[in-house]
N, C-alpha and C positions, 0 to 999 in steps of 0.2 A: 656505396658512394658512386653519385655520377661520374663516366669516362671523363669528362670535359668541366670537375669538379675548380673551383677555385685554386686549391693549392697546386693542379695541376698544370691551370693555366699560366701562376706565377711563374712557378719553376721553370717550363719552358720560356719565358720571357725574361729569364736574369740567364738561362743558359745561352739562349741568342745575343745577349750582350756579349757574353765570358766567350764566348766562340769567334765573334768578332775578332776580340783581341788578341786571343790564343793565334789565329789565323796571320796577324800583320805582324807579331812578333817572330812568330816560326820562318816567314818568309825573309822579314826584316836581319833577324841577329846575322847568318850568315855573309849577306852581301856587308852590312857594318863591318865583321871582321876582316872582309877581306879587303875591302874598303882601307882597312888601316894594316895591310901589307901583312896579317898575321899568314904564319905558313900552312897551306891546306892541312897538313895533319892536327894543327890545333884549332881549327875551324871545326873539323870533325869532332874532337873533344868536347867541344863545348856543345855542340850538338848532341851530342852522348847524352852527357851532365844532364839536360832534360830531359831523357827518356830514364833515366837512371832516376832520377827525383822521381819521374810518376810510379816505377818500380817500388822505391820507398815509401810513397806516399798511399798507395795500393797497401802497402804492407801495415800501414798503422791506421786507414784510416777506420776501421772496423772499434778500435779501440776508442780514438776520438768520438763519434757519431755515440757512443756507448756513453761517451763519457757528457757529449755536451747537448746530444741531440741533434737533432737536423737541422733547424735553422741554425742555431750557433757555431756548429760546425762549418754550415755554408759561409755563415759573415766571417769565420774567421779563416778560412780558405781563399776565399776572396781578399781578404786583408795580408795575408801572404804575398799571395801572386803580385799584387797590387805595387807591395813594396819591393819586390825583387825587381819588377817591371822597374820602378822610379828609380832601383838602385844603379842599373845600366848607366844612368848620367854620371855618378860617382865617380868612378873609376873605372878607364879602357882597358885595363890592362889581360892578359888574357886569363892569369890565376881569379882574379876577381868578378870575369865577367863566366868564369865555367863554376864557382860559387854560385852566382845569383841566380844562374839560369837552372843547376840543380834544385834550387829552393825553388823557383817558379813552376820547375816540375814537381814539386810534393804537392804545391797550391793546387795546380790543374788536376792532378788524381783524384785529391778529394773531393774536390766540386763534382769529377766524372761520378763519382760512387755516390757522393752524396743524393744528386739528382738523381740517378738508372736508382738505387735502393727506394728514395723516397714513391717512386713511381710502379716501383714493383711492389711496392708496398699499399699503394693506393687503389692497386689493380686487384682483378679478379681473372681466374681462366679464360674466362668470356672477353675481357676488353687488353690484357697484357698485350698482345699482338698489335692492337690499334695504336696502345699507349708510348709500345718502343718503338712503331712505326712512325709516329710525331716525333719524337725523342730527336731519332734519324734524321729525319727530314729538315728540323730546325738545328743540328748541329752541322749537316750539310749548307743549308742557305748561310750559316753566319759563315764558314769557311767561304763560300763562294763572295759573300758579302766584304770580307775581309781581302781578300784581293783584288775585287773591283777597289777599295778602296786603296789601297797600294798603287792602281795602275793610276789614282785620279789622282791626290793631293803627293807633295811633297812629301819626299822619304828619309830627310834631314834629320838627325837620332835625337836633337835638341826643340824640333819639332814636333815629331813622333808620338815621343814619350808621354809629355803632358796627357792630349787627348787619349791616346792608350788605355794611361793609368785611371783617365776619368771616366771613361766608359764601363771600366771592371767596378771600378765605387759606384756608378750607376746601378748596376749589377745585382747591387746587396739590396736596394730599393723596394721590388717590388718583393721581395719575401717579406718586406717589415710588416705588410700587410696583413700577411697568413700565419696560421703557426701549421707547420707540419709535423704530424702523427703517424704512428707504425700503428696500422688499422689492425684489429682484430683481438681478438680475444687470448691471444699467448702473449701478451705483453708482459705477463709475468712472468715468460718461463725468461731460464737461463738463455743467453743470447748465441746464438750459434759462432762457432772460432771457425777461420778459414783453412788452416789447411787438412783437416778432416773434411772438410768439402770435396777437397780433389781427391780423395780415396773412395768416396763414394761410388759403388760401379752403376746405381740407377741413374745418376747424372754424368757416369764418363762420355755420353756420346753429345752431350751439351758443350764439355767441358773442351772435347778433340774440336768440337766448331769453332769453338773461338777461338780454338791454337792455328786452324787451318786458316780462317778470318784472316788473321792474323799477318798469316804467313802472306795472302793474297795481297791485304789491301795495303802492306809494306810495301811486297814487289811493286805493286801499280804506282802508287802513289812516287817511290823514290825510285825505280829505275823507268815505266813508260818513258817518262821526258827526256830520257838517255835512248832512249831505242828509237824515240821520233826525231830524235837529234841526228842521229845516226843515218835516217833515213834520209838526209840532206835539208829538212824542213827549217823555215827561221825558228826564232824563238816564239813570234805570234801566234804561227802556225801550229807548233808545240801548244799553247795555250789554249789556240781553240781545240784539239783533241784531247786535250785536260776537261777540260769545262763540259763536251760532249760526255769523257768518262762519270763525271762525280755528277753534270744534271740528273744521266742514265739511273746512276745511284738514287736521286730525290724521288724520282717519276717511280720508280718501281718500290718504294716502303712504304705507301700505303695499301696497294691491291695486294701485293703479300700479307702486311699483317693480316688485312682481310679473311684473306683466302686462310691463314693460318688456325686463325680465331675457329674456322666454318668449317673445316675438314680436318684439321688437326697438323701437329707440328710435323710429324713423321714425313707422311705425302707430300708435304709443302717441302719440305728440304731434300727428300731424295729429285722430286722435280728442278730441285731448283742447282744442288749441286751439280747436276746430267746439265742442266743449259750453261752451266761456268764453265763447263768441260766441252763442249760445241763451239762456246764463243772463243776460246785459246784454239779450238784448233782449224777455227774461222780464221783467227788472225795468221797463222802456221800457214793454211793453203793458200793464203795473197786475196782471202774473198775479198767483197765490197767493206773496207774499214769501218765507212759511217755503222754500219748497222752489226757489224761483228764485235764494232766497241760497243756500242749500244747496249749490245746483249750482256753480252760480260760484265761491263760497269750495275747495269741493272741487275742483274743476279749473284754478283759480286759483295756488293755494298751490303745488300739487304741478307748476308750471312749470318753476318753478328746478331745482329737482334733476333733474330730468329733463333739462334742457338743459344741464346742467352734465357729466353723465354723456355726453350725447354728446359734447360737443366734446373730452371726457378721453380717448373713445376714438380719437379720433384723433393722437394724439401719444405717442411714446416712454416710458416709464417715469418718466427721468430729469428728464423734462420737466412732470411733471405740477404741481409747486409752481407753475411760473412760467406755467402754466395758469389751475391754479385763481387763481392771482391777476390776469389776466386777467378772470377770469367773476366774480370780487368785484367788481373794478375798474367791470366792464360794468352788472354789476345795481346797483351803488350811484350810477350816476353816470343811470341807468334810474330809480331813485328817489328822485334833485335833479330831473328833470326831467319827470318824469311831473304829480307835484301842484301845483307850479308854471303848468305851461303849462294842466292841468285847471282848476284852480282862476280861471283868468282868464279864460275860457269860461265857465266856472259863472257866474262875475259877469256878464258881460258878455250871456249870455242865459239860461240856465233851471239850473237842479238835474241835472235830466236829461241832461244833456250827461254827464254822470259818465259812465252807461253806453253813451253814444252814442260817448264818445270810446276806453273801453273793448274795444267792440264793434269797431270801425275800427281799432285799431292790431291786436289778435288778427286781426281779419281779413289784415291785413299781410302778418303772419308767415304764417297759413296759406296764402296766395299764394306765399311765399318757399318754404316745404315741398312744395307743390305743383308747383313751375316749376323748383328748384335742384335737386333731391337728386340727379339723376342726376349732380352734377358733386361733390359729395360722398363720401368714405367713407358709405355704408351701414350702422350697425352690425348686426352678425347678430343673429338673434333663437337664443335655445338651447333645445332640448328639453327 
């Protein structure tokens, strides 16, 4: 199958939609809550509730996609989110709205799985790197997408909503077109279960990426704009070194995949985890910010899929759903616990601990890359 095959095309164009929304709602619930005077610890809650739906939603969707297939899974994923989203106008209350928002995380898991499966499913050695390197980049643009849109139009929750809800039903659109298939010739075998995936030691060093992923792109994403806050900046200014970290993220997922594809996973990730650990301790010694985040955000971002891709190469065809849901599983439970345990170090001594803690877990993994591989599949690198 070609890299840039039909279904492939769809999918990223109903996930560019689903990322819009996922983006204005994540931003959006919080300020609504507080908006109607709820107390910071049950803001937090409900914040939880959807990270806890995509845990759940991780946890069965290997079953669904078995059960309905890829497209139906996707429409009915979509059709989740869709209504948890509309259900927000129902009822403010706070029991009701940590309800909806767990359901709206099961919705988002599956669609996560459903598309990285269908796509590692459509790939070969040769173009996975390319494939999750688009993946990347158009789930990066709708996030960024989704916040321009927030700064333009009204943020009023009876406004909101509507268009919200109708962009995720647009969503379901362009799959009507396609039908998506698990390529290959083990379509007969028994479907691989997930958590005999994570015992696997040929894909432990995959499986440790996405937990460190994990831990990183938590800390950046929810403490950074605590640390630039900190530094006396407005909120704007916060914003534009947000936008520098996650562009850094765009610009750098496709010369990785690239390079991923052409020399192999191994070199690419020990190179890459060594510049995540330069850029924290660029930030540490007061360098020039612009190009310290630069570094970092670009080398940062582009972890996951990288490490996603190796661990896929070690398992069967048939197996690859109950994979990737696995390395969902691994990076979202990396990003419960990454801000968490950072953020209690920050308190308890400086800001700086952000990149110091940073810097120490990357350094981890590159120990892990350095010391295991030889007890690993190797992926090849291709001419």
């Amino acid at each position: 199958m070609s890299t840039w095959s039909r279904p492939v095309i769809v999918l990223l164009c109903g996930l560019l939609l689903m990322t819009i929304s996922i983006a204005v709602l994540n931003t959006l619930v919080p300020l609504w809550l507080t908006h109607d005077a709820l107390p910071t610890w049950q803001v937090g809650v409900v914040s939880s509730a959807y990270y806890t739906g995509n845990l759940a939603g991780t946890l069965i969707a290997g079953l669904v996609i078995k059960r309905l297939g890829f497209n139906r899974s996707y429409y009915a994923a979509s059709l989740v989110f869709a209504l948890a989203s509309a259900a927000l106008a129902l009822e403010s209350g706070f029991w009701a709205w940590t309800l909806w928002r767990f359901t709206a995380g099961i919705g988002c898991a599956l669609i996560w799985v459903v598309v990285e499966s269908a796509l590692l499913c459509s790939g070969t050695l040769r173009n996975r790197g390319q494939l999750l390197a688009a993946y990347m980049i158009v789930y990066y643009l709708g996030t960024v997408a989704g916040q321009l849109l927030v700064s333009k139009v009204s943020t009023e929750l009876m406004q909101v909503l509507p268009w919200v809800t109708a962009i995720v039903l647009s969503a379901i659109l362009p799959l009507l077109f396609t039908r998506i298939t698990a390529k290959g010739d083990d379509e007969e075998a028994a479907p691989g279960r997930m958590w005999p995936m994570l015992r696997r030691r040929n894909a432990r060093l995959g499986i440790n990426g996405c937990i460190i992923s994990g831990i990183l792109l938590g800390s950046l994403y929810g403490l950074m704009p605590l640390y630039l806050s900190h530094q006396g900046m407005s909120d704007a200014t916060v914003g534009y070194w947000m936008a520098l970290l996650v562009s850094a993220g765009i610009v750098g997922q496709w010369p990785v995949g690239r390079l991923a594809d052409r020399y192999g996973r191994l070199l690419v990730l020990r190179v890459q985890v060594f510049v995540v650990i330069m850029g924290a301790l660029a930030m540490l010694s007061n360098a020039a910010m612009a190009p310290a985040l630069f570094v970092l955000g670009c080398a940062g971002f582009t972890l996951y899929p990288l490490a996603m891709s190796w661990a896929c190469e070690t398992v069967a065809h048939h197996e690859l759903v109950a994979m990737n849901q696995a390395l969902l599983l691994s990076y979202t439970i990396g990003s419960l616990i990454g801000p968490a345990m950072t953020s209690m170090l920050m308190q308890n001594y400086s800001d700086r601990v952000l990149f110091l803690m940073i810097a120490a877990v990357a350094f981890v993994y590159l120990v892990m890359l350095l010391r295991k591989a030889d007890r690993h599949a190797t992926p090849m690198a291709h001419a």
